[in-house]
C-alpha positions as a printed Julia matrix, in Angstrom:
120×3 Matrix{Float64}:
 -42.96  39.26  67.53
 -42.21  35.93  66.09
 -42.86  32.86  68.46
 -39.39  31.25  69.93
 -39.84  27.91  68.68
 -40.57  29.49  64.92
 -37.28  31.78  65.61
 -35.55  28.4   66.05
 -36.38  26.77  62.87
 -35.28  29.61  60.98
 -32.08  29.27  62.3
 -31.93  25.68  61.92
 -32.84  26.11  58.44
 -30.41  28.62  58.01
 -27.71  26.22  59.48
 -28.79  23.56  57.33
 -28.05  25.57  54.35
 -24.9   26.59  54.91
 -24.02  22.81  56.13
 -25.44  22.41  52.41
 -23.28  24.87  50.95
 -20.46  23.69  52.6
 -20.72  19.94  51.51
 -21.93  21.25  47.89
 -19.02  22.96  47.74
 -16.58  20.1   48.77
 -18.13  17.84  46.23
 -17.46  20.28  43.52
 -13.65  19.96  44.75
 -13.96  16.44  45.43
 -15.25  16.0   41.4
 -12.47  18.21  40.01
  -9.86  16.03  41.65
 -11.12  13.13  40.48
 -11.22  14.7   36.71
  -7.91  15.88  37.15
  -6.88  12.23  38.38
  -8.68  10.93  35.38
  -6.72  12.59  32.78
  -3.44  12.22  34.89
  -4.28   8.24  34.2
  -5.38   8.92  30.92
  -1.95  10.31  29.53
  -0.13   7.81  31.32
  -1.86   5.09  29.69
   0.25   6.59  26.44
   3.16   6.95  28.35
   6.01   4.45  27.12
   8.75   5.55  29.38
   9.51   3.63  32.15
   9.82   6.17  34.82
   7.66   9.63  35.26
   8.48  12.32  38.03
   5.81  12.86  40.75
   5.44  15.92  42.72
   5.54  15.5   45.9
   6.07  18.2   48.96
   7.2   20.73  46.63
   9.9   18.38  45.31
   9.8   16.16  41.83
  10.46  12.43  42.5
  11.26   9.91  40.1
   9.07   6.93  40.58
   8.37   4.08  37.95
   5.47   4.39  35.62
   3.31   1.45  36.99
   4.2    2.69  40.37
   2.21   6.44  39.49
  -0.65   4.28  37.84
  -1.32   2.21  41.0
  -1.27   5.18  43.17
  -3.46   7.09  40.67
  -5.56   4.35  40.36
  -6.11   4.2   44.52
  -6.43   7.93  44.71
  -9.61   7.28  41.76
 -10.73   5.05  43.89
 -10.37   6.85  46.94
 -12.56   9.82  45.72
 -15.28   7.97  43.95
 -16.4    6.5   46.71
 -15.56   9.65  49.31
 -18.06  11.17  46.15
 -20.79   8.87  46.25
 -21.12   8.9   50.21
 -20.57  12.81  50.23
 -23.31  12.83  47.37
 -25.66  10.41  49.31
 -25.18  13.31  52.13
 -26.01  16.3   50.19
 -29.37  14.26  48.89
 -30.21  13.37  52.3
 -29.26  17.35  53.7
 -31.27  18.5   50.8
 -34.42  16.66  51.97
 -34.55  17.37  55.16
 -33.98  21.21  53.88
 -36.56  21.04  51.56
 -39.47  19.3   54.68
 -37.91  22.05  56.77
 -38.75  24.93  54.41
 -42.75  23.33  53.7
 -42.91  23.77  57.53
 -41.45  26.84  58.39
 -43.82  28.03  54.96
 -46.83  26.71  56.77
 -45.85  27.91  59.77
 -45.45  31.05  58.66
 -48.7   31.89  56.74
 -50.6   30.68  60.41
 -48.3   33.11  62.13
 -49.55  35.54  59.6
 -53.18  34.48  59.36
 -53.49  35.05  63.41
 -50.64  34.78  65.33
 -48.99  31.18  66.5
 -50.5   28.62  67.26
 -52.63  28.07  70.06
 -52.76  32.18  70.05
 -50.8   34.53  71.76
């Protein structure tokens, strides 16, 4: 029988990892929007007409051209920096995964060497 406090790493570990999956996941999202925003800005920036229609709740709006840019240009913002503090997390999630898994490894070759520690 596995000792409790061993039991309960593993399923902090396993927590962690799907907290990591999770995040990794949301990034991946987080990165296509911002591509998507990107080229959005990019065509615009060849755009001569004055006005462009925006969707917006399921409806098509006519807004003014520098009015789309500016918003497109906060949303960019926006999601860079939601990015870089979302990918600061993932680093920081990853670490602690990674020192996790070293010590549930260790852990786990003395459980198997003899039992846990201290005997049982």
């Amino acid at each position: 029988m596995i000792d409790r406090k061993l039991e309960e790493k593993i399923v902090e570990y396993n927590k962690k990892e799907a907290k990591l999956l999770t995040l990794s996941e949301s990034l991946a999202q987080m990165k296509a929007q911002l591509l998507e925003v990107e080229r959005t800005l990019e065509e615009l920036s060849q755009y001569e007409e004055p006005y462009v229609y925006k969707l917006q709740g399921g409806i098509l709006i006519k807004v003014k051209t520098e009015k789309a840019k500016e918003d497109l240009e906060k949303m960019k913002a926006l999601l860079s920096s939601r990015i870089a503090a979302l990918e600061k997390e993932v680093e920081s999630l990853s670490q602690a995964l990674e020192r996790l898994r070293k010590a549930l490894e260790e852990e786990l070759q003395q459980y198997q060497r003899g039992g846990p520690r201290g005997g049982a």
